[in-house]
C-alpha positions in Angstrom: 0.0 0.0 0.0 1.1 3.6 -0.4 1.5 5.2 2.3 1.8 9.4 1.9 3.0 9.6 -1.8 1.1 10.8 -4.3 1.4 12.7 -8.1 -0.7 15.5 -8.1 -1.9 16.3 -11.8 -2.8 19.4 -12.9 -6.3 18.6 -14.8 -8.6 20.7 -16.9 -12.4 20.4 -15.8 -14.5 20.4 -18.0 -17.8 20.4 -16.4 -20.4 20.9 -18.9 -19.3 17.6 -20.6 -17.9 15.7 -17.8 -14.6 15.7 -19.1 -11.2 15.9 -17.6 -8.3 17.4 -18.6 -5.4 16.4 -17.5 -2.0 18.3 -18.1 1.3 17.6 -16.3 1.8 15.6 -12.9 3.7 16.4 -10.4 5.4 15.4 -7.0 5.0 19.0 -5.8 1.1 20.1 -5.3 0.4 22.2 -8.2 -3.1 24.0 -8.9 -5.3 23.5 -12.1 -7.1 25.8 -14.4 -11.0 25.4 -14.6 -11.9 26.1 -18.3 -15.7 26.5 -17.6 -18.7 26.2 -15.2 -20.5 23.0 -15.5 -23.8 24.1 -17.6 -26.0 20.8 -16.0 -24.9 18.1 -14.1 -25.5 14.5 -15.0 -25.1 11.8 -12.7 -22.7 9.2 -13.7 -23.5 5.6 -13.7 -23.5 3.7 -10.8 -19.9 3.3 -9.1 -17.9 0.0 -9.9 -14.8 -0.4 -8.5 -12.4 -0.4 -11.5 -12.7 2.3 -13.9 -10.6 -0.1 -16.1 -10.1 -3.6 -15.1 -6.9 -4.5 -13.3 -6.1 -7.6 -15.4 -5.7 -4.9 -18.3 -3.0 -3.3 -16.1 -1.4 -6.4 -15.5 -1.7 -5.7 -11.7 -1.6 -9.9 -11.4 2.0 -10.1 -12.7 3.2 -7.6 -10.0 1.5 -9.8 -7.5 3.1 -13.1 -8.8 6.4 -11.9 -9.5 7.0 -9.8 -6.8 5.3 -12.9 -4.6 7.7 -15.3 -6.0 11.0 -12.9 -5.6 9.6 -12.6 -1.7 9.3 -16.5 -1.7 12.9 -16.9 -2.6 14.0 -14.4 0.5 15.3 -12.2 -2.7 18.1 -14.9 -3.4 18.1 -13.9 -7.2 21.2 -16.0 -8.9 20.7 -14.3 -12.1 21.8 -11.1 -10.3 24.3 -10.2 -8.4 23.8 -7.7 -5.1 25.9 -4.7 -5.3 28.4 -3.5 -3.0 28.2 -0.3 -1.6 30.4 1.0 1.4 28.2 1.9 4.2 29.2 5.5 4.4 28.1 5.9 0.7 24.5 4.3 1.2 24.3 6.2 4.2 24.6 9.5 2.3 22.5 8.3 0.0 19.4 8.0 1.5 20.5 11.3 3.6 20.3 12.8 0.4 16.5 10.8 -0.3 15.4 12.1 3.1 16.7 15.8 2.8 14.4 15.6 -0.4 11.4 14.7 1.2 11.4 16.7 4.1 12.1 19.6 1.9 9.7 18.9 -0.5 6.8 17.0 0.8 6.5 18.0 4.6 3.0 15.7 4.9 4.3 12.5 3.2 7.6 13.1 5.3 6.1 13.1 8.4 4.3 9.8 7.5 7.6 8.0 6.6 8.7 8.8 10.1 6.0 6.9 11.3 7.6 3.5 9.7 10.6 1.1 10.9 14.0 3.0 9.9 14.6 0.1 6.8 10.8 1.3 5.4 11.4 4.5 5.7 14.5 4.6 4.0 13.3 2.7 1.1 10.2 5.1 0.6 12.2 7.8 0.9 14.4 6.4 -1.8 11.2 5.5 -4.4 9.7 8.7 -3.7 12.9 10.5 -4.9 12.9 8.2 -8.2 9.2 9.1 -8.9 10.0 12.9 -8.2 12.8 12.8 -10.7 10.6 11.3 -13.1 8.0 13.2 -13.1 10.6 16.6 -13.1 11.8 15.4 -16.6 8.4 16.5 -17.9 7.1 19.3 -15.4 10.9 20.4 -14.1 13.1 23.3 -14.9 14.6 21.5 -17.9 10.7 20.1 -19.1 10.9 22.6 -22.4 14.0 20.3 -23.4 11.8 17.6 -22.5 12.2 14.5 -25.5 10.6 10.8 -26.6 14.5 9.7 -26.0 14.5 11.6 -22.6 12.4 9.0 -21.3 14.0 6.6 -23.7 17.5 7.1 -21.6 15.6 7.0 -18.4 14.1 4.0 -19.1 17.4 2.5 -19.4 18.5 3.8 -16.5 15.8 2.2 -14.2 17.0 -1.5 -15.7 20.3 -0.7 -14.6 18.9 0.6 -11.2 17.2 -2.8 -11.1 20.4 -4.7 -12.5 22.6 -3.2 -10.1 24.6 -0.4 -11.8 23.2 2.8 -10.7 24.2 5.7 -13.0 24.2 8.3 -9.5 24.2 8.1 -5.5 20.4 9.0 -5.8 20.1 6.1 -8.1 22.0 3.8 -5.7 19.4 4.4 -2.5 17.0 2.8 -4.7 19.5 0.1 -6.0 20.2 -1.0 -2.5 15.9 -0.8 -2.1 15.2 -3.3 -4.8 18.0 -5.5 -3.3 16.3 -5.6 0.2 12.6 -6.0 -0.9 10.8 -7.9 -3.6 10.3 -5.1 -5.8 9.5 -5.7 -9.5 9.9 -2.9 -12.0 6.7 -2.7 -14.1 5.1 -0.1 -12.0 8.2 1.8 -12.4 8.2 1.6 -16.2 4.2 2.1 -16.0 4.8 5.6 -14.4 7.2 6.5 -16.8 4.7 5.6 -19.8 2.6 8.3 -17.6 5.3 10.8 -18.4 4.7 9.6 -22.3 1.2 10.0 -22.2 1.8 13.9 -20.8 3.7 14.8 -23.5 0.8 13.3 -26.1 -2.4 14.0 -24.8 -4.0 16.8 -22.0 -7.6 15.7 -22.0 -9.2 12.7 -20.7 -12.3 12.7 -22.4 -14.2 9.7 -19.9 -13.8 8.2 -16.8 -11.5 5.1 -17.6 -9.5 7.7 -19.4 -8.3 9.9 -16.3 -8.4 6.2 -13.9 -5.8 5.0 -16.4 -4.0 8.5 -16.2 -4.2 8.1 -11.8 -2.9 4.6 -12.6 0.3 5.5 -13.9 1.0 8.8 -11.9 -0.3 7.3 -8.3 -1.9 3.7 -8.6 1.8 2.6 -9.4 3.2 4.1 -6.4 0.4 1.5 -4.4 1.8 -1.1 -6.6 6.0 0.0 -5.6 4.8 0.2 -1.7 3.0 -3.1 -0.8 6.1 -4.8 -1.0 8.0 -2.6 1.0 5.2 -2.0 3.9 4.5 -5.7 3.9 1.9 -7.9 4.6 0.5 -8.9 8.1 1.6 -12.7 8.4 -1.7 -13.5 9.9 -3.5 -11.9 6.7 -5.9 -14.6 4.5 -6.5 -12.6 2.2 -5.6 -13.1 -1.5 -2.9 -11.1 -2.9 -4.2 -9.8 -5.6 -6.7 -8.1 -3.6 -4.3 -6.5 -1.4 -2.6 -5.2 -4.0 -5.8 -4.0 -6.1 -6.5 -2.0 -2.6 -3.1 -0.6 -3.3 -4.2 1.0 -6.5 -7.2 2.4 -4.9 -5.6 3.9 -2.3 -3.5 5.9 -4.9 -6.5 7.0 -7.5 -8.2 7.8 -4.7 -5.0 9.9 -3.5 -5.1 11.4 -7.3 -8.6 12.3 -7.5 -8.5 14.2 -4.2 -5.5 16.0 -5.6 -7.3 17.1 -8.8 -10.1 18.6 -6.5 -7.9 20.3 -4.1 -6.1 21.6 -7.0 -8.3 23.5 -9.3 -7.0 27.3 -9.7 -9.0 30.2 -9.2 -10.2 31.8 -12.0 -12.7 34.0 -11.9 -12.9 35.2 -15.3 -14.0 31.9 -16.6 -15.3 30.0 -13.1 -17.5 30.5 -10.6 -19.5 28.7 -8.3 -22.6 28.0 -8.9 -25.3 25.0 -8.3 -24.0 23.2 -10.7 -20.7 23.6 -10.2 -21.4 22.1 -6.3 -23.5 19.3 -7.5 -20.5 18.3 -10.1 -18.0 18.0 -6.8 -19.9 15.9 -4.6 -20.6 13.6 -7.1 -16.5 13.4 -7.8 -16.5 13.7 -3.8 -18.5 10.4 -3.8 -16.2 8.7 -6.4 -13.0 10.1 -4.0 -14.4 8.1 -1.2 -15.5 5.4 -2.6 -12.0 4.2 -3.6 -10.5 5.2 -0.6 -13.6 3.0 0.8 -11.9 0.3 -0.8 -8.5 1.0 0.0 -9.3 0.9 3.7 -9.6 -2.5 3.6 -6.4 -3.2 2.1 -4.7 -1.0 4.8 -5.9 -3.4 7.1 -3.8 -6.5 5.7 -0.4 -4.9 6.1 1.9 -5.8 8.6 1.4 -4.2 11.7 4.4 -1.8 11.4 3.5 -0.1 8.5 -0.1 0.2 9.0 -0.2 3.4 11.3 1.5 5.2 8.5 -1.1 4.1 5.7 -4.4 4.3 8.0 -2.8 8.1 8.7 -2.3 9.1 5.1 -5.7 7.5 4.1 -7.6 9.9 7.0 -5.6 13.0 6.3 -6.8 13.1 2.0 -10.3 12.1 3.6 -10.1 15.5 5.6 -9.5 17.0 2.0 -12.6 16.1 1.0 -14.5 17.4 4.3 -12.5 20.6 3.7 -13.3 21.1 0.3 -17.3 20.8 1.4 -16.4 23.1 4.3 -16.0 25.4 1.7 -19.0 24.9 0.2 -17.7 23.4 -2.9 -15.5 26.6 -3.8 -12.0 24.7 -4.8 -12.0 28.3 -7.4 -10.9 30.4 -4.8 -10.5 28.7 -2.2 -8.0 25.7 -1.1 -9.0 23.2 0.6 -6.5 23.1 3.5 -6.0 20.6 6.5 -4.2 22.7 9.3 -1.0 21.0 11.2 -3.2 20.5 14.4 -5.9 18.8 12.8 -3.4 16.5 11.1 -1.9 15.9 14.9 -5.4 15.0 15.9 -5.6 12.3 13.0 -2.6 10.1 14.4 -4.2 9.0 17.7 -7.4 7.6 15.2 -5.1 6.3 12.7 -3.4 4.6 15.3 -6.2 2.7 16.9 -7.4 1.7 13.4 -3.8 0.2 12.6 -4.0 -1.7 16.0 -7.2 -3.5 14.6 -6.0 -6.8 13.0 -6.7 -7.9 9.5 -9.8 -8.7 8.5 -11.2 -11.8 6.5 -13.4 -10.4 4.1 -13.4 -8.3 0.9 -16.6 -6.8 -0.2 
């Protein structure tokens, strides 16, 4: 399960038609531009759980590959581990964690939540998926190429085959060494960055779930491994791991309503407009709905800092209906004392053990 990261994407709204556009993701919250008031609102069908089915994402390889790597206590003879001295790795995940404290105070404070060997790790994907996401919404993103990604593709195989081009690199090296991690969700998010650079408008719903897919549901997919699974868990892994995913389009789709930009020369609030969010309110919750119940098959380490990220992009939502639906000119915002007040909640949910059921 994720825990705290998340891609927010910057989307266009388009209300009157129900479409979404979505532009650039990134690590960093970003806002959105609204490019008109919704003109009616129409219900959409009744909620299923996968806006496009998981065996199209091949979430079931993950889940048997990254089952079998766990099964063979990560003794993989057709690679060999790398050796780093100590004082190197050390500095490399220094460097991970100075990024993430700097850059993403919320999802930071979750990580310190976790064992030190978790947190570590996270820290270390995090940075990967923040450098990805900067070759296409970074300082350098108008030099921004097919064979950009091309070369960074390459570079993730050598991350995963040992020779990492940079000490960065090498945090996650030594991360992929320690847990079963398989790579497809990291090539997945980088065909994310590809579809950026072709596309900026997800014209239905399956559309923008494939687009939360590859910028947060593969994040779900890096973590699970890496939190771990409670041993006393029955549940099937594939439905862990398909609570993973929801867990991080839920995560996106909060991000997109947080996000939308003021703009009041071509939004405004109106009845419409407020009907349009709760119904994408609803569809929020109803994958975090389902994500809850993966949270509660993790090991019981890692679950406080999952069940505390969960709640806190839950308050989101309440925030953004707090203010009355106006995510124009207004940001929904959860203060650092009602984030505090979270943990003891999150904690007592963690402390409740797996249960047996999926619904």
């Amino acid at each position: 399960m994720s825990s705290t990261i998340s891609l927010s994407s910057k989307p266009y709204i388009g209300a009157g038609n129900g479409s979404l556009q979505a532009q650039r993701s990134t690590v960093i919250t970003r806002r959105a531009d609204v490019v008109a008031t919704p003109r009616n609102s129409n219900r959409f069908p009744g909620l299923t759980k996968e806006g496009i089915p998981h065996s199209d994402l091949h979430v079931g390889e993950v889940v048997e590959r990254q089952s079998r790597i766990n099964k063979l206590g990560l003794e993989d003879t057709s690679r060999s581990k790398p050796k780093f001295h100590p004082g190197f790795l050390e500095e490399a995940y220094e460097g991970c964690r100075k990024i993430c404290a700097e850059y993403a105070e919320t999802f930071y404070l979750g990580t310190r939540l976790m064992t030190e060997e978790r947190q570590k790790a996270i820290w270390a994907i995090y940075v990967w998926c923040r450098r990805t996401d900067e070759l296409v919404d970074g300082p350098n993103a108008a030099y921004m190429s097919s064979s950009v990604l091309d070369r960074w593709e390459e570079r993730l195989h050598e991350i995963f085959d040992g020779h990492p081009y940079d000490m960065l690199d090498a945090a996650l090296t030594d991360t992929v060494f320690k847990f079963p991690l398989d790579i497809k969700p990291f090539r997945d998010m980088i065909e994310g960055m590809r579809m950026d650079t072709r596309k900026c408008r997800c014209h239905n719903f399956e559309e923008l779930y494939l687009y939360c897919y590859y910028v947060a549901g593969t994040v779900g997919l890096m973590s699970v491994s890496v939190m771990g699974i409670a041993p006393e868990s029955l549940v099937a892994a594939q439905n862990k791991y398909n609570a993973a995913v929801y867990l991080g389009i839920g995560n996106q789709l909060t991000n997109i309503l947080r996000d939308v930009e003021e703009d009041a020369s071509r939004g405004r609030v109106t009845d419409a407009w407020r009907e349009f969010m709760k119904e994408q309110i609803t569809r929020a919750r109803f994958y975090f709905n389902l994500a809850e119940e993966g949270a509660s098959q993790l090991d019981k380490a890692s679950r406080w800092p999952v069940w505390s990220s969960l709640m806190l992009y839950r308050k989101i939502l309440d925030a953004i209906e707090d203010n009355d639906y106006d995510n124009l000119t207004k940001r929904a915002y959860v203060g650092r004392i009602k984030k505090l007040l979270v943990l003891p909640s999150a904690y007592r949910r963690a402390a409740t053990p797996p249960r047996l059921i999926f619904r």
